[in-house]
MIRO-130882 format. One record per atom (N, C-alpha, C): atom name; x, y, z. Coordinates in nm, 2 decimals, always signed. Layout:
N
  at       x       y       z
  CA       X       Y       Z
...
//
This chain:
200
  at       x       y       z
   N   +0.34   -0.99   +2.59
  CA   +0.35   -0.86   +2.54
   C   +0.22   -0.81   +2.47
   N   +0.19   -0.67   +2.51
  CA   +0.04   -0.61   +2.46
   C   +0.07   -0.63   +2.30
   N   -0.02   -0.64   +2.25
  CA   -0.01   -0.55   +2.11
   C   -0.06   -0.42   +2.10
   N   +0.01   -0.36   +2.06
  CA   -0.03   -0.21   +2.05
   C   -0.03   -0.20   +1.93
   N   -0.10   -0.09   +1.85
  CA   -0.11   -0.03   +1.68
   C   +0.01   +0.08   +1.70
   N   +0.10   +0.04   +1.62
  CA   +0.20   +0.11   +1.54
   C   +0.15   +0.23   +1.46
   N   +0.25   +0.32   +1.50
  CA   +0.21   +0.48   +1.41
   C   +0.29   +0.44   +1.27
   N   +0.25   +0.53   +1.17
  CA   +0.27   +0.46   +1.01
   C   +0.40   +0.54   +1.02
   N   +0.52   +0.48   +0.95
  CA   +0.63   +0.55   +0.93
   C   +0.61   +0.66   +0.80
   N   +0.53   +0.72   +0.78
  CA   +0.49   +0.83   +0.68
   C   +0.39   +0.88   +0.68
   N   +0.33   +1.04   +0.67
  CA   +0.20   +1.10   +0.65
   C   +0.10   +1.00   +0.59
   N   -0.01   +1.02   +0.62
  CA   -0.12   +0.97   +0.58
   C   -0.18   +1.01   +0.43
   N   -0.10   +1.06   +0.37
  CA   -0.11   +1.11   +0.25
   C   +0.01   +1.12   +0.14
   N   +0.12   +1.05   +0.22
  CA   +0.26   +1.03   +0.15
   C   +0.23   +0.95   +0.08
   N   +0.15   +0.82   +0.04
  CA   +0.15   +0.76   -0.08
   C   +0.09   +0.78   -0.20
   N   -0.01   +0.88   -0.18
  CA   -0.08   +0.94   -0.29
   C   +0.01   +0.97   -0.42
   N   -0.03   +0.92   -0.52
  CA   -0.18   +0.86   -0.58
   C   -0.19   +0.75   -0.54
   N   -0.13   +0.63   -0.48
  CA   -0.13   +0.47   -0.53
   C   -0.24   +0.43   -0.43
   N   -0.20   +0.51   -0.31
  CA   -0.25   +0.47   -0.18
   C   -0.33   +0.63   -0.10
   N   -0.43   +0.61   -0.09
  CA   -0.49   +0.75   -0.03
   C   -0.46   +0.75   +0.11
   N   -0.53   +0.90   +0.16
  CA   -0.53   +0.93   +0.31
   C   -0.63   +0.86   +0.38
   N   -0.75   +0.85   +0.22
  CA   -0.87   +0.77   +0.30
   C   -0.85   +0.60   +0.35
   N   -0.83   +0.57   +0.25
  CA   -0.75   +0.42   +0.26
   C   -0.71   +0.39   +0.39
   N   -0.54   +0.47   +0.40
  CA   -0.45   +0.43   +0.54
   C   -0.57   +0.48   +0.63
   N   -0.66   +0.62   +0.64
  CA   -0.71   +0.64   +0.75
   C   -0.79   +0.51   +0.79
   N   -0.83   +0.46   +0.71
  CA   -0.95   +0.33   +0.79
   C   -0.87   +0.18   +0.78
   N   -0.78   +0.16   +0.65
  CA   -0.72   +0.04   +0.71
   C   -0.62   +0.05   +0.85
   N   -0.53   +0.19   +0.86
  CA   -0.42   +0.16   +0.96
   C   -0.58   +0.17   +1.11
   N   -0.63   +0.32   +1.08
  CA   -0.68   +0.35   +1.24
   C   -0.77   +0.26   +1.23
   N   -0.89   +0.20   +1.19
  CA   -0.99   +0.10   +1.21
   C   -0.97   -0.04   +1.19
   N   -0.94   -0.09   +1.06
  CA   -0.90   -0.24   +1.04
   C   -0.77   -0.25   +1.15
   N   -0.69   -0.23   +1.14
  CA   -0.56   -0.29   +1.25
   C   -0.62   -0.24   +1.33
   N   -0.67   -0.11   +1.39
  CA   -0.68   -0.12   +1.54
   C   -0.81   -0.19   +1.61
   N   -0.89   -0.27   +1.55
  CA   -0.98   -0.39   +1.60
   C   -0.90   -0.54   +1.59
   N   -0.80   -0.56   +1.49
  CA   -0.70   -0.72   +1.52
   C   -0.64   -0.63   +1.64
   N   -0.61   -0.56   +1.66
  CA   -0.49   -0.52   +1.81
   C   -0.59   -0.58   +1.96
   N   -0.69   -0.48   +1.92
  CA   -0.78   -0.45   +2.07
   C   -0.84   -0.61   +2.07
   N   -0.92   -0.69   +1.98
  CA   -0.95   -0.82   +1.97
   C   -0.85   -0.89   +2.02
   N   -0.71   -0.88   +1.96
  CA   -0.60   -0.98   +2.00
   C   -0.56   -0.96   +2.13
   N   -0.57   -0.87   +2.19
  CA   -0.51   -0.86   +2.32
   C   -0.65   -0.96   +2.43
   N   -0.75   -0.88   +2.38
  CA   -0.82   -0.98   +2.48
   C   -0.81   -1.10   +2.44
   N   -0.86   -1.15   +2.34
  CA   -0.81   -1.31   +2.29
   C   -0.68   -1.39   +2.41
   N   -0.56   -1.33   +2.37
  CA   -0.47   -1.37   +2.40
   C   -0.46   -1.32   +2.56
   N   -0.52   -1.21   +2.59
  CA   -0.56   -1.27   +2.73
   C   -0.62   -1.42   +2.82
   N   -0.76   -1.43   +2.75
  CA   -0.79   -1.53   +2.76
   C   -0.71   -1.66   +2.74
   N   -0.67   -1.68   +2.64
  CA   -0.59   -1.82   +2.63
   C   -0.47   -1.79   +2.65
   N   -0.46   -1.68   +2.79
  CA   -0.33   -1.74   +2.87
   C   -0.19   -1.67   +2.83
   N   -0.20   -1.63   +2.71
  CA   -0.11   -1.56   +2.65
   C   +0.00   -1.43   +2.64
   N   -0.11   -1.35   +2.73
  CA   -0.05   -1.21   +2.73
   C   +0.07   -1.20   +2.73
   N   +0.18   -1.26   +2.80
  CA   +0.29   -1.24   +2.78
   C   +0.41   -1.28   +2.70
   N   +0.33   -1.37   +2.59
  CA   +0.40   -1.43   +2.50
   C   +0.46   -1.33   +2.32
   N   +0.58   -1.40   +2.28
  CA   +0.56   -1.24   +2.19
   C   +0.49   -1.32   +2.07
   N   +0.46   -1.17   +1.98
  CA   +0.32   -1.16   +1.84
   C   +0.36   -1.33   +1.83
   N   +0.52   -1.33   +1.75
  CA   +0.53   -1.45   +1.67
   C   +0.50   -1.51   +1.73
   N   +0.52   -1.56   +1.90
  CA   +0.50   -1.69   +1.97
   C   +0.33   -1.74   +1.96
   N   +0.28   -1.61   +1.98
  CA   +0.11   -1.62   +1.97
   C   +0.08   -1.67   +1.88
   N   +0.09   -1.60   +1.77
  CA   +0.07   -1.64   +1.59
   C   +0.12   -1.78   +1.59
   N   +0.20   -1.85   +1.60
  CA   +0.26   -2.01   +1.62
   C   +0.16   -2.07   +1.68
   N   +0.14   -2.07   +1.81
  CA   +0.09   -2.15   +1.91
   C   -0.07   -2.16   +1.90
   N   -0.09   -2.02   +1.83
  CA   -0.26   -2.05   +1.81
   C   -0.28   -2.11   +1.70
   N   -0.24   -2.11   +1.55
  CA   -0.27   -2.18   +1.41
   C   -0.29   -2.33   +1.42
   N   -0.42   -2.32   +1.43
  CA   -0.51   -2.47   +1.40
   C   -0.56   -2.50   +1.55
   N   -0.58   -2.39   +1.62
  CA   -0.60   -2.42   +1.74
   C   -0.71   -2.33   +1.84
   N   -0.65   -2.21   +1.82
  CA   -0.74   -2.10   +1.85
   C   -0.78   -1.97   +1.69
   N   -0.85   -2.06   +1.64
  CA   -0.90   -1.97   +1.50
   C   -0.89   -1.81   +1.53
   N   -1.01   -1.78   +1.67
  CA   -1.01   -1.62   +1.64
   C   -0.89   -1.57   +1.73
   N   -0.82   -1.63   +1.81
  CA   -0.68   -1.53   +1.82
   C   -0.62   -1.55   +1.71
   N   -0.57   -1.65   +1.63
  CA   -0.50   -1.70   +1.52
   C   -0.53   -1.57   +1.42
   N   -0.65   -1.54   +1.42
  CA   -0.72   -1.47   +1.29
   C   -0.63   -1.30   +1.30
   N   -0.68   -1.26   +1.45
  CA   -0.63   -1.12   +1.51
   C   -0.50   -1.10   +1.52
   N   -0.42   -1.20   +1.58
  CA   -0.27   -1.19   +1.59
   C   -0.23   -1.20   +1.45
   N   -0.23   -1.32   +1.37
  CA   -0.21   -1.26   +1.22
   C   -0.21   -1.17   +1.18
   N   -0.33   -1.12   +1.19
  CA   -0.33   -0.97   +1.10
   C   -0.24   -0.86   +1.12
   N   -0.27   -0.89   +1.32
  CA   -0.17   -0.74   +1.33
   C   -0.02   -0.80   +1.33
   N   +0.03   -0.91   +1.32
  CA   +0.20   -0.92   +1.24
   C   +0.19   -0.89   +1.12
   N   +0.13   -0.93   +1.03
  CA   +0.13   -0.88   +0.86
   C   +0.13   -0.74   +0.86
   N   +0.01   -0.68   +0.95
  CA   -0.02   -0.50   +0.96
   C   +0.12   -0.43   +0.99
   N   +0.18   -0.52   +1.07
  CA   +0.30   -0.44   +1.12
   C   +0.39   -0.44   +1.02
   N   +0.40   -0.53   +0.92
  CA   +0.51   -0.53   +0.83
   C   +0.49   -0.47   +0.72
   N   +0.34   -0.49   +0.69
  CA   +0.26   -0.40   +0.60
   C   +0.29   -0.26   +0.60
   N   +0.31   -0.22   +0.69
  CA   +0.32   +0.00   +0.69
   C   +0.45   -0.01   +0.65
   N   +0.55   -0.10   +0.71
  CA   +0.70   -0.06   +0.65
   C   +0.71   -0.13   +0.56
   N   +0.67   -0.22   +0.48
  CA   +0.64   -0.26   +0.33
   C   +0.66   -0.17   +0.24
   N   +0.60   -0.04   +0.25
  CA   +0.56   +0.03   +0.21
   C   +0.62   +0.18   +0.20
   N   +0.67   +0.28   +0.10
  CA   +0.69   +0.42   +0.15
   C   +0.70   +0.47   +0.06
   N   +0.72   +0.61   +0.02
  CA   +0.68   +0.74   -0.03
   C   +0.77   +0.71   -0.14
   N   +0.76   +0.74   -0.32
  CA   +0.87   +0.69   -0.40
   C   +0.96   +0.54   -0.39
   N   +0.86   +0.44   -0.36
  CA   +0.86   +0.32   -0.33
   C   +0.93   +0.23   -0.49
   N   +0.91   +0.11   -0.47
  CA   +0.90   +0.02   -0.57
   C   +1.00   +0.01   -0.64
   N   +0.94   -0.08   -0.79
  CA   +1.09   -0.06   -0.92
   C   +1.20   -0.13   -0.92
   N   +1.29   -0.11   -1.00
  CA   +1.36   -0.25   -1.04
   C   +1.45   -0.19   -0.95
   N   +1.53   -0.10   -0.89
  CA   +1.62   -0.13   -0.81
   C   +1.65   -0.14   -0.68
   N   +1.69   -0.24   -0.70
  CA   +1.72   -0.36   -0.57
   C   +1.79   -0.37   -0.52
   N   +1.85   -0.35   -0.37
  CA   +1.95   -0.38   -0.30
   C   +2.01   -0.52   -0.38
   N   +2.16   -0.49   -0.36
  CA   +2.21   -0.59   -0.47
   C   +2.20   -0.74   -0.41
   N   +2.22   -0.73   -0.33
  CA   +2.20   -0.86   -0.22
   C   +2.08   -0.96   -0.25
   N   +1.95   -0.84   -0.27
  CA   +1.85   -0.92   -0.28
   C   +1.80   -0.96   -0.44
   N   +1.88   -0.84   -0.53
  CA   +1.88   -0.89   -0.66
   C   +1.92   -0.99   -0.69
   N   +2.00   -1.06   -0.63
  CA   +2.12   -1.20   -0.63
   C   +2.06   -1.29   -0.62
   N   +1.97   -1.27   -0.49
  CA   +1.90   -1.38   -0.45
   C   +1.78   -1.39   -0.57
   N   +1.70   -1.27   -0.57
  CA   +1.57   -1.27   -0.69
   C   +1.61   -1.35   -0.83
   N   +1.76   -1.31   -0.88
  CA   +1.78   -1.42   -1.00
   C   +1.83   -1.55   -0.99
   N   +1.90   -1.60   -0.88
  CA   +1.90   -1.74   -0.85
   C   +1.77   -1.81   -0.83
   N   +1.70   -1.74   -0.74
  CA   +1.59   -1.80   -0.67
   C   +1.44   -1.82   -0.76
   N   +1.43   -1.67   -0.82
  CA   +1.31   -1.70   -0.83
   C   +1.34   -1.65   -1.07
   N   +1.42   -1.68   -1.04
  CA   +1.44   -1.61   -1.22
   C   +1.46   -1.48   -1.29
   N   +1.46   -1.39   -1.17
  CA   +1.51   -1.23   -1.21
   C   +1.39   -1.17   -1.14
   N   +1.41   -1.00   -1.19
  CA   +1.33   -0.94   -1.12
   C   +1.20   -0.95   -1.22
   N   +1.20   -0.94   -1.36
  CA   +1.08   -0.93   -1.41
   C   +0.96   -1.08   -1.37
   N   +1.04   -1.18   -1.39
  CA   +0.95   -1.30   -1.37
   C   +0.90   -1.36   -1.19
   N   +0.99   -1.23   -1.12
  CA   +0.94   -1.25   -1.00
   C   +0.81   -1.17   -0.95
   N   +0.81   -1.04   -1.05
  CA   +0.72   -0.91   -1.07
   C   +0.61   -1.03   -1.08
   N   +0.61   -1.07   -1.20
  CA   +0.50   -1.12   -1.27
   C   +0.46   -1.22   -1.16
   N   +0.52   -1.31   -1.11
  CA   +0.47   -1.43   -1.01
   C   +0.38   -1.38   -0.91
   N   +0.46   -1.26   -0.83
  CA   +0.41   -1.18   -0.72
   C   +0.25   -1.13   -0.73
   N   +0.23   -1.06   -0.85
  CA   +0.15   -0.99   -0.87
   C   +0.03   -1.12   -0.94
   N   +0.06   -1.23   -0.98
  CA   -0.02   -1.33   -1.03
   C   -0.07   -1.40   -0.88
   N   +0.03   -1.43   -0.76
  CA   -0.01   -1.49   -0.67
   C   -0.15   -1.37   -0.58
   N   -0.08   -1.25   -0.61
  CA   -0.18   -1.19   -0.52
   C   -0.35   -1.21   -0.61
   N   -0.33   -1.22   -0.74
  CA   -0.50   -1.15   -0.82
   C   -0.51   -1.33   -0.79
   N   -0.47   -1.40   -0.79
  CA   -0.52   -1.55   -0.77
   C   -0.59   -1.59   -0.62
   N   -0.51   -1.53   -0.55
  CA   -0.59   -1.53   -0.42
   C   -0.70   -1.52   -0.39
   N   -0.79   -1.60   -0.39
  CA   -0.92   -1.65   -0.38
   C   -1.03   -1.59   -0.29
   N   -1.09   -1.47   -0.28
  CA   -1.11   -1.38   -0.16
   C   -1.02   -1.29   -0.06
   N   -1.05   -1.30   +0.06
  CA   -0.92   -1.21   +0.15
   C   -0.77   -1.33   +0.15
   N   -0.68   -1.25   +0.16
  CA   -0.56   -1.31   +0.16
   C   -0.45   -1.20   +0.15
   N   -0.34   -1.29   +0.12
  CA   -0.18   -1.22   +0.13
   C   -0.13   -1.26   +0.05
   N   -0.05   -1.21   -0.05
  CA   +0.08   -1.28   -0.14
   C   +0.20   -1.24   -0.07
   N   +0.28   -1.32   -0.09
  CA   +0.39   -1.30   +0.00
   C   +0.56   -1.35   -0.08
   N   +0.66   -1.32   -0.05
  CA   +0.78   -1.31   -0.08
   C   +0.82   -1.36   +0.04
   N   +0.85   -1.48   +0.07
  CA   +0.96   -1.54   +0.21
   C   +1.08   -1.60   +0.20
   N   +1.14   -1.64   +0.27
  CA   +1.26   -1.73   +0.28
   C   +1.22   -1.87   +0.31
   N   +1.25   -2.00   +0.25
  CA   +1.24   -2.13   +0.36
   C   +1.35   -2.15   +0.29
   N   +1.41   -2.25   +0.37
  CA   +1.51   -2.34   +0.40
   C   +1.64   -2.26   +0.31
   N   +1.61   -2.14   +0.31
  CA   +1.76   -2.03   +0.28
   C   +1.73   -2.02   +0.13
   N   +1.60   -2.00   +0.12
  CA   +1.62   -1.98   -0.05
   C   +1.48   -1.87   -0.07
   N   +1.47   -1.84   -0.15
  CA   +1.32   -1.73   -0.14
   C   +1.19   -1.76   -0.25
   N   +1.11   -1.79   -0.20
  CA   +0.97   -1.83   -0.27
   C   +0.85   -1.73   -0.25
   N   +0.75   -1.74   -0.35
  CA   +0.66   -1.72   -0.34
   C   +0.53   -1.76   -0.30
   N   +0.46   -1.72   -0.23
  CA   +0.31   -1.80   -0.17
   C   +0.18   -1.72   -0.18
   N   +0.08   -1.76   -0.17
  CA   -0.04   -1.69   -0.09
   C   -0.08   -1.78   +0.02
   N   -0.18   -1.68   +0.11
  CA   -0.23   -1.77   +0.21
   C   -0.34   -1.66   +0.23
   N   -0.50   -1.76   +0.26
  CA   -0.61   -1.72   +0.28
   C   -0.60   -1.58   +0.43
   N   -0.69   -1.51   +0.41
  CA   -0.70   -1.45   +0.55
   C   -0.66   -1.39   +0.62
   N   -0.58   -1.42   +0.74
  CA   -0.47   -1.36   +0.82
   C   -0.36   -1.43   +0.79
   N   -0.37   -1.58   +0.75
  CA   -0.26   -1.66   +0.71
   C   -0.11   -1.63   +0.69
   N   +0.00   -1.69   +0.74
  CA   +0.14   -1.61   +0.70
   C   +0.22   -1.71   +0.66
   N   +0.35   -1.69   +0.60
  CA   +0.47   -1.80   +0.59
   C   +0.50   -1.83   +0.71
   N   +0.48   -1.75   +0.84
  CA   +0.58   -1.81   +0.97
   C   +0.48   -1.94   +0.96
   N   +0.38   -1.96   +1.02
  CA   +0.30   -2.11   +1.07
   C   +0.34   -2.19   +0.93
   N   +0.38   -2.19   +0.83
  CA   +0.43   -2.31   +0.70
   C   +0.62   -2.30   +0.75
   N   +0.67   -2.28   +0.88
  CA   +0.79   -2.27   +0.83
   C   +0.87   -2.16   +0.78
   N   +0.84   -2.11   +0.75
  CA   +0.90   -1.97   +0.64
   C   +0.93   -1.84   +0.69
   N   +1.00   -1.74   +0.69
  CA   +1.01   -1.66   +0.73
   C   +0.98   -1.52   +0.63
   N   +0.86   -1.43   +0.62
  CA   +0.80   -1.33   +0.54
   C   +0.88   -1.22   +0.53
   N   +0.91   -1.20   +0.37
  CA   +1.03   -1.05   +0.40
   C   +0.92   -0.98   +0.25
   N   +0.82   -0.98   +0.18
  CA   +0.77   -0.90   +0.16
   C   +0.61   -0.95   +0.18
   N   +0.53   -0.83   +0.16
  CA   +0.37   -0.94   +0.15
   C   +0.26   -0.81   +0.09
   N   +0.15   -0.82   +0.05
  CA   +0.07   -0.73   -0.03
   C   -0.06   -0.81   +0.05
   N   -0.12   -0.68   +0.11
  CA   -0.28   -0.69   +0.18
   C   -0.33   -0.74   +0.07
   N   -0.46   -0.85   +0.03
  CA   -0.54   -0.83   -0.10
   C   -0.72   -0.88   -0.04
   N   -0.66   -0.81   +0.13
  CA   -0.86   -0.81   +0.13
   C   -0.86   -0.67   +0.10
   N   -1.05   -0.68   +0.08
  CA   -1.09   -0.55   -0.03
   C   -1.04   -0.45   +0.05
   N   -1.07   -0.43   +0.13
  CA   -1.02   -0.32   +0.21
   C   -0.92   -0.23   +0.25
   N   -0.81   -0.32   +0.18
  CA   -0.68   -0.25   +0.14
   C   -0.66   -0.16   +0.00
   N   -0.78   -0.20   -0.07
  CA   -0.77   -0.14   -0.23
   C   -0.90   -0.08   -0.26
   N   -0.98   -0.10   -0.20
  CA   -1.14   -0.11   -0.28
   C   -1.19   +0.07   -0.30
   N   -1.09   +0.12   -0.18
  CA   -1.14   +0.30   -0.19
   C   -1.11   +0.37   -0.30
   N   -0.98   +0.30   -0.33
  CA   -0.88   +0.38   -0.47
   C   -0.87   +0.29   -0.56
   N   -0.90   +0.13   -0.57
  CA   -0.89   +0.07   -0.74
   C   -1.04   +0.00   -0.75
   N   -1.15   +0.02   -0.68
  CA   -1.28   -0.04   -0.64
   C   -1.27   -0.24   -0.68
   N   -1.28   -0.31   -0.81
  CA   -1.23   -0.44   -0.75
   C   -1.12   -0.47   -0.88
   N   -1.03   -0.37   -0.89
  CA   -0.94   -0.36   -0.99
   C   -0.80   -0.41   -0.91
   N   -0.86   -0.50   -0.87
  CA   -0.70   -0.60   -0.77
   C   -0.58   -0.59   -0.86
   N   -0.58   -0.60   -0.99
  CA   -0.44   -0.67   -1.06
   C   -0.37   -0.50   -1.07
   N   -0.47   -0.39   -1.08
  CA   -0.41   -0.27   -1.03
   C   -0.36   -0.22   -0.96
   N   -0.38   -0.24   -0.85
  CA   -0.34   -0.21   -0.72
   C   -0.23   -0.28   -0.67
   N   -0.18   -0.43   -0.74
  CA   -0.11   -0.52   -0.71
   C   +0.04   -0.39   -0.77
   N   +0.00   -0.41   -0.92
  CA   +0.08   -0.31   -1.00
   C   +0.17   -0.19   -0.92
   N   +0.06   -0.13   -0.91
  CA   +0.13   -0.03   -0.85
   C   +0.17   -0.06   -0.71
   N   +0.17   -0.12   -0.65
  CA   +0.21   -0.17   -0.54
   C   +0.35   -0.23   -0.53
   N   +0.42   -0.29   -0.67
  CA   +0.53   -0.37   -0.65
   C   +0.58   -0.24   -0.76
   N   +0.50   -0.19   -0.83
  CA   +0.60   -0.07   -0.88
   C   +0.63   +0.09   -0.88
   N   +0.55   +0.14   -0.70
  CA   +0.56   +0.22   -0.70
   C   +0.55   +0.24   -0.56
   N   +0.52   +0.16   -0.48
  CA   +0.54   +0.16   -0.32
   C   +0.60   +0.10   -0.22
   N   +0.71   -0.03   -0.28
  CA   +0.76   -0.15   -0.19
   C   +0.89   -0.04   -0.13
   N   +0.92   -0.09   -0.04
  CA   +1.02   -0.04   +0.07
   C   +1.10   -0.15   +0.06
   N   +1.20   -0.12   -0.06
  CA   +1.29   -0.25   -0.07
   C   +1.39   -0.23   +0.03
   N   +1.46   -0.16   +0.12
  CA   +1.52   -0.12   +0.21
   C   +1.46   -0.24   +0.31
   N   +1.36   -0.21   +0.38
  CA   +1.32   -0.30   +0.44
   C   +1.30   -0.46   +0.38
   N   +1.25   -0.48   +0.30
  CA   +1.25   -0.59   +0.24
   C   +1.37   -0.66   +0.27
   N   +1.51   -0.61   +0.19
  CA   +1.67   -0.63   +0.26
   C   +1.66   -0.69   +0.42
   N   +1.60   -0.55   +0.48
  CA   +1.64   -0.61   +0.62
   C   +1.56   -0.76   +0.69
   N   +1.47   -0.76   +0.61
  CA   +1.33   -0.88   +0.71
   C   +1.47   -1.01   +0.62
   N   +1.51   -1.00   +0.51
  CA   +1.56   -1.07   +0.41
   C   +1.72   -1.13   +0.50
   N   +1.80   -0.99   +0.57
  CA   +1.95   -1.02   +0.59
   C   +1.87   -1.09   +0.77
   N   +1.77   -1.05   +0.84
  CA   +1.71   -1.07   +0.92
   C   +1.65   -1.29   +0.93
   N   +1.64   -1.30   +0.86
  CA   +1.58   -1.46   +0.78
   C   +1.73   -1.53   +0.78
   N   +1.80   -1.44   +0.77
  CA   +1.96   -1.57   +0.75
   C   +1.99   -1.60   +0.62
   N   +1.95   -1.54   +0.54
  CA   +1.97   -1.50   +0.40
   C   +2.11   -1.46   +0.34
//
């Protein structure tokens, strides 16, 4: 299966203030559309093309670094835009996943705090992430393009934290961007579905 770059499920200016026009214009049209066009050839070459994102992303981790690096990205990229949407964020939670947030991880406040601590911890480019393993929901980071699928895990939310995702609108004010990110932009709607999607 090609990778193709996905159109953003909102104007390029629907997230404003948190997230600009300029921003999405160069992370969605430039940054993802070089992991797309990179990954296709990559995964040409090692034989791949017809295998799907996840199977690529699996099969290359620890094995083929720069398809590994490209296909990453653009699975995260893809989950990334619907991550995301216009009057986003905030404490209310599909109740399903509030259930799980206070069993699992101690409520919504102490998961706020975790989430947003794993992303400013992240050690250069990386991801923080919200997944499922073994039917229960955790928190992680991982360097790079890095994801929960290759640990096992299945990703139902996650926050870009290379500069590039933040640096136009909070310059290297990461723990701001994180902020407003879990409280003014998540697409908990979607979150639910990657979540009832995981076997949750």
């Amino acid at each position: 299966m090609a990778f193709t770059l996905p159109e953003l499920p909102y104007a390029y200016d629907a997230l404003q203030p948190f997230m600009s026009k300029e921003t999405l214009e160069y992370h969605h049209d430039k940054h993802h559309q070089a992991y797309v066009d990179m990954g296709n050839k990559l995964a040409a070459e090692a034989g791949l093309a017809d295998a799907s994102l996840e199977e690529v992303v699996k099969q290359s981790f620890g094995k083929n670094q720069p398809l590994f690096n490209n296909a990453g990205q653009h699975y995260n990229h893809i989950h990334f835009w619907k991550w995301m949407k216009p009057n986003g964020g905030g404490k209310s939670l599909p109740g399903k996943l509030q259930t799980a947030i206070d069993s699992d991880l101690g409520g919504y406040d102490k998961f706020r705090n975790d989430f947003i601590e794993a992303g400013k911890t992240q050690f250069g480019s990386g991801w923080a992430w919200l997944a499922v393993k073994d039917g229960k929901l955790q928190i992680a980071k991982t360097p790079n393009g890095e994801n929960p699928l290759v640990h096992g895990a299945t990703p139902i939310l996650g926050v870009d934290v290379w500069e590039h995702s933040y640096y136009i609108d909070y310059r290297n004010a990461r723990p701001k961007y994180l902020e407003a990110f879990v409280d003014s932009l998540v697409n908990w709607d979607y979150v639910l579905e990657r979540f009832e999607a995981a076997g949750a």
